[in-house]
C-alpha positions as CSV (number, residue, x, y, z in Angstrom):
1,X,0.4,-10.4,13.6
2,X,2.8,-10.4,16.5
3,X,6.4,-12.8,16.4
4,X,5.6,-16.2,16.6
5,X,1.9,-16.3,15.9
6,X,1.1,-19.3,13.8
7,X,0.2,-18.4,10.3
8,X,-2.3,-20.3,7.9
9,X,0.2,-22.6,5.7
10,X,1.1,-20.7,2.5
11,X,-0.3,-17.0,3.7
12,X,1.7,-13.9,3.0
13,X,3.1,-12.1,6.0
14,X,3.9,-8.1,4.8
15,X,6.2,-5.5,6.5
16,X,5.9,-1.7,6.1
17,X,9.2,-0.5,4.9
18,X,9.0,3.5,6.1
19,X,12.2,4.3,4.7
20,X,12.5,3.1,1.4
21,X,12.2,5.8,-0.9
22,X,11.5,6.2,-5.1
23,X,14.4,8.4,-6.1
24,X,12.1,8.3,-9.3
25,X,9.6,10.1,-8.1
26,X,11.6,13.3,-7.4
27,X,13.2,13.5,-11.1
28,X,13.0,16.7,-12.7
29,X,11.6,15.0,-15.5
30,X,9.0,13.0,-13.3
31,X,7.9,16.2,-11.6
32,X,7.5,18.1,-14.9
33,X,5.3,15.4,-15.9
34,X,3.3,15.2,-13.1
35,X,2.7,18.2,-12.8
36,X,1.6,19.0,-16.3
37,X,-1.1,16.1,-15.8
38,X,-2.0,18.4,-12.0
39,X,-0.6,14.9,-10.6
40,X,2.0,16.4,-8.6
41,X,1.4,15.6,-4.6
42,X,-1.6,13.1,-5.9
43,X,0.7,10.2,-6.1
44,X,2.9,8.6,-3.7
45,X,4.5,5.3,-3.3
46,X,4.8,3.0,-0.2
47,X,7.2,-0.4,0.0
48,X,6.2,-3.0,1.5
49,X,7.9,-6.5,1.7
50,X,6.9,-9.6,1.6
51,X,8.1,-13.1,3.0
52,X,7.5,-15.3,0.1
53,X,7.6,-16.3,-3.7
54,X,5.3,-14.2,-5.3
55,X,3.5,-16.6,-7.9
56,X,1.6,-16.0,-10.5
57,X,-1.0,-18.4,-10.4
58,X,-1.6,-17.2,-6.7
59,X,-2.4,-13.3,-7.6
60,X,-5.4,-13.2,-6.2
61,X,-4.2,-15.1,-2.4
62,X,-1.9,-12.5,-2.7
63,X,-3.9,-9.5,-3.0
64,X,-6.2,-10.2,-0.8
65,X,-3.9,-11.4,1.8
66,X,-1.5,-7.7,1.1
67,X,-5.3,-5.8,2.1
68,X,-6.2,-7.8,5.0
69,X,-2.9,-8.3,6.4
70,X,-2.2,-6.4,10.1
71,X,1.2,-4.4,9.0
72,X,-0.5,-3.2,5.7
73,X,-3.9,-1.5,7.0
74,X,-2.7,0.5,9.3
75,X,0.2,1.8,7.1
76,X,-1.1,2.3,3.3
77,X,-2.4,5.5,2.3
78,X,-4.9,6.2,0.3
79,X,-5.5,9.7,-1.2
80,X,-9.2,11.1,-0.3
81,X,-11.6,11.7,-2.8
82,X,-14.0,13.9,-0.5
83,X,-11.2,15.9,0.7
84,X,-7.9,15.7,-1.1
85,X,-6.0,14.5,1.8
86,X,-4.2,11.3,2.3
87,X,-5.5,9.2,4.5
88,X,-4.8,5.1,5.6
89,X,-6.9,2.1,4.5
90,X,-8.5,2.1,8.1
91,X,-9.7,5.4,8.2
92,X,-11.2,4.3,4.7
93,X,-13.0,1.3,5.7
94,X,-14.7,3.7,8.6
95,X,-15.9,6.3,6.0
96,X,-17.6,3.7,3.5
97,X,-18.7,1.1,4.7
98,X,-19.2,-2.7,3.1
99,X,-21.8,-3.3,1.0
């Protein structure tokens, strides 16, 4: 969604916040663990922020506006189960297609 486009009343607009990292992640103690479950380089985490109150009640609005929203698809990975690599939620919807 480009600046100033009108938004529905009460939708979530998302930003993809590259550069935010999860010191967590890279813990000696986390890595141990991951990789004693072969989860090491199989998980990954992505920020993304959002320009409301989240609110309980509205989960699912919220959900389903975080996967169809234009800043999100083109920037959450996904690992692939064909091939092992990660890949983004477009390159996803290409590969299987809706039901």
């Amino acid at each position: 969604m480009a600046a100033g486009e009108p938004r529905d009343l009460g939708s979530y607009y998302f930003r993809f916040l590259p550069q935010r990292t999860f010191q967590c992640l890279s813990t000696q103690e986390t890595t141990s663990r991951l990789r004693q479950w072969s989860m090491l380089g199989r998980v990954a985490a992505q920020a993304f922020g959002f320009d409301q109150t989240f609110q309980a009640y509205r989960k699912d609005d919220f959900v389903m506006a975080f996967f169809k929203d234009p800043n999100v698809i083109p920037n959450l990975k996904l690992l692939s189960d064909s091939s092992g690599q990660w890949i983004t939620l477009v390159f996803e919807r290409i590969l299987k297609p809706r039901k």
